[in-house]
Backbone as JSON Lines, residues from 0, in Angstrom:
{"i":0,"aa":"X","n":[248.65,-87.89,108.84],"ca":[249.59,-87.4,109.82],"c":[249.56,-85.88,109.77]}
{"i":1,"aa":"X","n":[249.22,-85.14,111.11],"ca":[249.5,-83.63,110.94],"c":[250.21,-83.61,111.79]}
{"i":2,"aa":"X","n":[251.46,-82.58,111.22],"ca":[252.38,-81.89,112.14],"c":[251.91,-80.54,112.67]}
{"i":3,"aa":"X","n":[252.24,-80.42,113.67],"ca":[252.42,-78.83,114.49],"c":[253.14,-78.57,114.58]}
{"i":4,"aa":"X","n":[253.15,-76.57,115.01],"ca":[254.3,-76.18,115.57],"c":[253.81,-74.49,115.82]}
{"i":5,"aa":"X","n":[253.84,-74.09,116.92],"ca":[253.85,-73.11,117.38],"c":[255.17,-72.36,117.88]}
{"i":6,"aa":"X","n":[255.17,-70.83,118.43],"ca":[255.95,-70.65,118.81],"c":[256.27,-69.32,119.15]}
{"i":7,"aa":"X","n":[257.04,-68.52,120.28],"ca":[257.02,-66.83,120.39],"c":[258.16,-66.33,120.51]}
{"i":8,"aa":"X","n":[257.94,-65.16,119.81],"ca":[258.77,-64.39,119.25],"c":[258.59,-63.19,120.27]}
{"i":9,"aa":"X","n":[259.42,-63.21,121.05],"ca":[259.21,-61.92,122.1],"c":[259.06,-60.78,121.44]}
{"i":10,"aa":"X","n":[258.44,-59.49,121.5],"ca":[258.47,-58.49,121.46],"c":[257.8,-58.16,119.45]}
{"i":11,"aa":"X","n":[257.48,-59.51,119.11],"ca":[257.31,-59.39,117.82],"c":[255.74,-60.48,117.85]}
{"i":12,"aa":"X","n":[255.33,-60.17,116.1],"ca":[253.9,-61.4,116.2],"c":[254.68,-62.76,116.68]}
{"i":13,"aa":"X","n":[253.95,-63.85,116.99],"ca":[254.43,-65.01,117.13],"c":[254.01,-65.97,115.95]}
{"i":14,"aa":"X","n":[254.56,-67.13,115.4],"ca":[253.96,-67.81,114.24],"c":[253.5,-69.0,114.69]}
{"i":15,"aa":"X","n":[252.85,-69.23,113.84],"ca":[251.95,-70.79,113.91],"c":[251.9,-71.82,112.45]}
{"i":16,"aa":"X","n":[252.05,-73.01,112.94],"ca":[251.64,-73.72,111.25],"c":[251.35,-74.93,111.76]}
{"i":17,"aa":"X","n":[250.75,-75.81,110.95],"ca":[250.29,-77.31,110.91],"c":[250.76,-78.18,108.98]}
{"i":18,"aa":"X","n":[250.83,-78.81,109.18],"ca":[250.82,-79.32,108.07],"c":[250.75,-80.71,107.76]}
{"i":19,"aa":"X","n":[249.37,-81.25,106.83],"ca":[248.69,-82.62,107.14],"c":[249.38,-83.51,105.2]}
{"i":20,"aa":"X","n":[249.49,-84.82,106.08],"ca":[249.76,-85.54,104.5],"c":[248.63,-86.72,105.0]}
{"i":21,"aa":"X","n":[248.43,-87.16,103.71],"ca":[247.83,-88.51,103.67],"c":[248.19,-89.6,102.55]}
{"i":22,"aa":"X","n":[248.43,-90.31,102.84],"ca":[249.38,-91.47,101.88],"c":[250.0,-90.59,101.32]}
{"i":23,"aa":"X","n":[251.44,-90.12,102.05],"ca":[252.33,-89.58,101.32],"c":[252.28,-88.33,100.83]}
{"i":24,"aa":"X","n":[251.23,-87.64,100.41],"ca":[250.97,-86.42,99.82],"c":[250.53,-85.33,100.64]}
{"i":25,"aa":"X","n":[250.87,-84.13,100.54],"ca":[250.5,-82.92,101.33],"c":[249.34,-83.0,100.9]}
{"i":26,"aa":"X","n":[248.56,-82.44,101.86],"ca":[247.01,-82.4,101.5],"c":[246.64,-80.65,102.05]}
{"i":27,"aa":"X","n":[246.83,-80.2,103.22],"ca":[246.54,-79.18,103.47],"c":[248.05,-78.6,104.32]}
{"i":28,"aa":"X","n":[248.13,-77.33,104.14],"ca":[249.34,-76.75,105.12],"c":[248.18,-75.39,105.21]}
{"i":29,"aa":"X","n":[248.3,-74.63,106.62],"ca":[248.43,-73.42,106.78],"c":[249.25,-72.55,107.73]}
{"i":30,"aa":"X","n":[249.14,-71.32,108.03],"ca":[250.34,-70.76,109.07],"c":[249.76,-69.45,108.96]}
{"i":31,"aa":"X","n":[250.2,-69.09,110.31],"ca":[249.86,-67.15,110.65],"c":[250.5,-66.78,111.75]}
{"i":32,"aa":"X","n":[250.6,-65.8,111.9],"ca":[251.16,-64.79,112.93],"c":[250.11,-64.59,114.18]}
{"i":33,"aa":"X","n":[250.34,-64.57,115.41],"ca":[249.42,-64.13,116.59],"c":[249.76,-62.88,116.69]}
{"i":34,"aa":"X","n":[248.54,-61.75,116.4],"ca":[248.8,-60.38,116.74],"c":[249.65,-59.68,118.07]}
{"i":35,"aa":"X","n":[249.59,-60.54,118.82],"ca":[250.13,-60.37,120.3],"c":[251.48,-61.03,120.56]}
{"i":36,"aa":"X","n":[252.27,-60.89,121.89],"ca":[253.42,-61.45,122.42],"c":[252.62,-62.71,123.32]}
{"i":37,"aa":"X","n":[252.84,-63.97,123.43],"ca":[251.81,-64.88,124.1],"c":[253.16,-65.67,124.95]}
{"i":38,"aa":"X","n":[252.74,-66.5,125.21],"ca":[252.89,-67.76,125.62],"c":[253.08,-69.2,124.6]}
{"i":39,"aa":"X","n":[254.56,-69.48,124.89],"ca":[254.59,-70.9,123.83],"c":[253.28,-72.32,124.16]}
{"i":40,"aa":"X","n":[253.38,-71.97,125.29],"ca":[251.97,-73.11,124.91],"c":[250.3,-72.86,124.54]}
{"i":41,"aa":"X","n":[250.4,-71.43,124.26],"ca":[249.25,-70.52,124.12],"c":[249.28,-71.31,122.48]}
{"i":42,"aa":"X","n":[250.6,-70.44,122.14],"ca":[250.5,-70.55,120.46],"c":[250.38,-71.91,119.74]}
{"i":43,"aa":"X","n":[250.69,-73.31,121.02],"ca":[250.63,-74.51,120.42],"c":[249.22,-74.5,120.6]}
{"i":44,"aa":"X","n":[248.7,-74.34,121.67],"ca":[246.86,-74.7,121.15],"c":[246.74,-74.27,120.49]}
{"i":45,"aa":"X","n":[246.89,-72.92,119.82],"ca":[245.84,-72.42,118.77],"c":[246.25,-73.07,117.42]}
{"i":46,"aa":"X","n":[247.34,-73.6,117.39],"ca":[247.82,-74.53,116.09],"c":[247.06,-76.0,116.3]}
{"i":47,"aa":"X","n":[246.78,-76.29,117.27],"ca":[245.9,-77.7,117.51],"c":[244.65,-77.44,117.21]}
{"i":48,"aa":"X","n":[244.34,-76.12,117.91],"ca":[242.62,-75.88,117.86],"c":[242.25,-75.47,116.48]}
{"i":49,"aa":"X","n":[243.04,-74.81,115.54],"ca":[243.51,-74.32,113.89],"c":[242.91,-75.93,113.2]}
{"i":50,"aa":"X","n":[244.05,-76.7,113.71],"ca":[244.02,-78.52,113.03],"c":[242.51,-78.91,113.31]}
{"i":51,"aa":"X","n":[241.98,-78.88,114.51],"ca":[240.76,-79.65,114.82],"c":[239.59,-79.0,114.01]}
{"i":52,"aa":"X","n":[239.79,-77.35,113.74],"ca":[238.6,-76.88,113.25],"c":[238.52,-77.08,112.02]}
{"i":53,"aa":"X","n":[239.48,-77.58,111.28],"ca":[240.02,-77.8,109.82],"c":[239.21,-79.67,110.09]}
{"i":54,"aa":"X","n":[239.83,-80.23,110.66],"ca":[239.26,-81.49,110.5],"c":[238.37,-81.72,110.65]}
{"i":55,"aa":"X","n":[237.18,-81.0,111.33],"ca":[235.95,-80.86,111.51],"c":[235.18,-81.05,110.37]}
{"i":56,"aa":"X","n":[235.83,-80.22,108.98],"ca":[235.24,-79.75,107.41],"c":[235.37,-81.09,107.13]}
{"i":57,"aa":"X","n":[236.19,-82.44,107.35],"ca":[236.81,-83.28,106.25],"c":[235.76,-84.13,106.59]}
{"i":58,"aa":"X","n":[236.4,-85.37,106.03],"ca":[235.43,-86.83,105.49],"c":[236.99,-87.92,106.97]}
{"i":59,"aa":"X","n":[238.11,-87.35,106.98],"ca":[238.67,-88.33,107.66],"c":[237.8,-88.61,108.75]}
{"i":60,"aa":"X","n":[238.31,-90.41,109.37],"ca":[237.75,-90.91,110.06],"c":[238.84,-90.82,111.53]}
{"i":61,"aa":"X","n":[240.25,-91.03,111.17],"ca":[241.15,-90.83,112.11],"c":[242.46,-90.29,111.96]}
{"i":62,"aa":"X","n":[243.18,-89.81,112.59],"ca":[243.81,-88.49,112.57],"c":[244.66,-88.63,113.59]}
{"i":63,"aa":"X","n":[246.26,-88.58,112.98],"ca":[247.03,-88.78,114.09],"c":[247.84,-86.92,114.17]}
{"i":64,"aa":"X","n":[248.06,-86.65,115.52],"ca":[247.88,-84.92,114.99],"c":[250.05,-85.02,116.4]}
{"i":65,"aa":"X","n":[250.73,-84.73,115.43],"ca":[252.18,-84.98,116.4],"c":[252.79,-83.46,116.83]}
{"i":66,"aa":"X","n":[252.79,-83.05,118.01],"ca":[253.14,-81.75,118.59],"c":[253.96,-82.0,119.5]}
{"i":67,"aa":"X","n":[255.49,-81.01,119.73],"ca":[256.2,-81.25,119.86],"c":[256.1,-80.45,121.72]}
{"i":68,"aa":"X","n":[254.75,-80.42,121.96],"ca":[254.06,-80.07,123.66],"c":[253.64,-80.69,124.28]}
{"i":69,"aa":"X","n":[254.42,-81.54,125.35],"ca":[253.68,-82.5,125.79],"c":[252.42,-82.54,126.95]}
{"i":70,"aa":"X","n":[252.61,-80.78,127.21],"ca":[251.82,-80.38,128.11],"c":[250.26,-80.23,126.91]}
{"i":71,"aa":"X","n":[250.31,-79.73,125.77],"ca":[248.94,-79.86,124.87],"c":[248.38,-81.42,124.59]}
{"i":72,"aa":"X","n":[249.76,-82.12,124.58],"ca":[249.62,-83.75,123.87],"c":[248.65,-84.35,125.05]}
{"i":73,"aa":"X","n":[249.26,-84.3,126.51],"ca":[248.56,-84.37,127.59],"c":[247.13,-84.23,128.27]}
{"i":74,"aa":"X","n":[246.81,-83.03,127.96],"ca":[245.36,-81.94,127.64],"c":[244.7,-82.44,126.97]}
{"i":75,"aa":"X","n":[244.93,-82.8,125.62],"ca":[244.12,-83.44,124.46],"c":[244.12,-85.03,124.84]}
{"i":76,"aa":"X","n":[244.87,-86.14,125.3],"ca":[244.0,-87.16,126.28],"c":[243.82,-87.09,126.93]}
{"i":77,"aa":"X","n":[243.95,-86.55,128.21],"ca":[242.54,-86.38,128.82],"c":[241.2,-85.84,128.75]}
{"i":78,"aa":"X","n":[241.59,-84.87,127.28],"ca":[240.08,-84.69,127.4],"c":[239.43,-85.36,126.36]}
{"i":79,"aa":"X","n":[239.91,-86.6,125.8],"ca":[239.22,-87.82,125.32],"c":[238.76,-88.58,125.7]}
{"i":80,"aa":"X","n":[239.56,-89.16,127.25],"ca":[239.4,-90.24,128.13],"c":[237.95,-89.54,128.45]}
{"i":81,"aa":"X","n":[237.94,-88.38,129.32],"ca":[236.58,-88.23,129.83],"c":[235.21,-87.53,128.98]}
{"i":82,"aa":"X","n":[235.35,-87.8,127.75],"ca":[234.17,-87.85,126.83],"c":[233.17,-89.41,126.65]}
């Protein structure tokens, strides 16, 4: 299970984090600041696209990834369906 969470901070960096367990145990967390003022659904992709490039490295086979954007959640099936 990985959680997300993006988010902006007007006039300041904006933050980002994910954080993955597997049977119960934290396995990986990370988090950072976006140098820029963005867009809240800017900062949720880059916390999804953060997760995917991380899962890329692993051995998992499936991956349930829960974001609280339903406009990213959206984006990311459809662009499964048409693969």
């Amino acid at each position: 299970m990985i959680y997300t969470d993006g988010l902006v901070v007007r006039l300041e960096q904006s933050p980002w984090a994910f954080s993955v367990r597997s049977c119960g145990r934290l396995v990986k967390e990370e988090c950072g600041l976006s140098s820029m003022t963005t867009s809240s659904m800017a900062m949720e992709v880059l916390t999804v696209t953060r997760v995917l490039l991380w899962l890329k490295s692993q051995s998992y086979t499936h991956a349930c990834i829960q974001s609280d954007s339903l406009c990213v959640i959206r984006n990311m099936e459809t662009s499964s369906l048409s693969r």
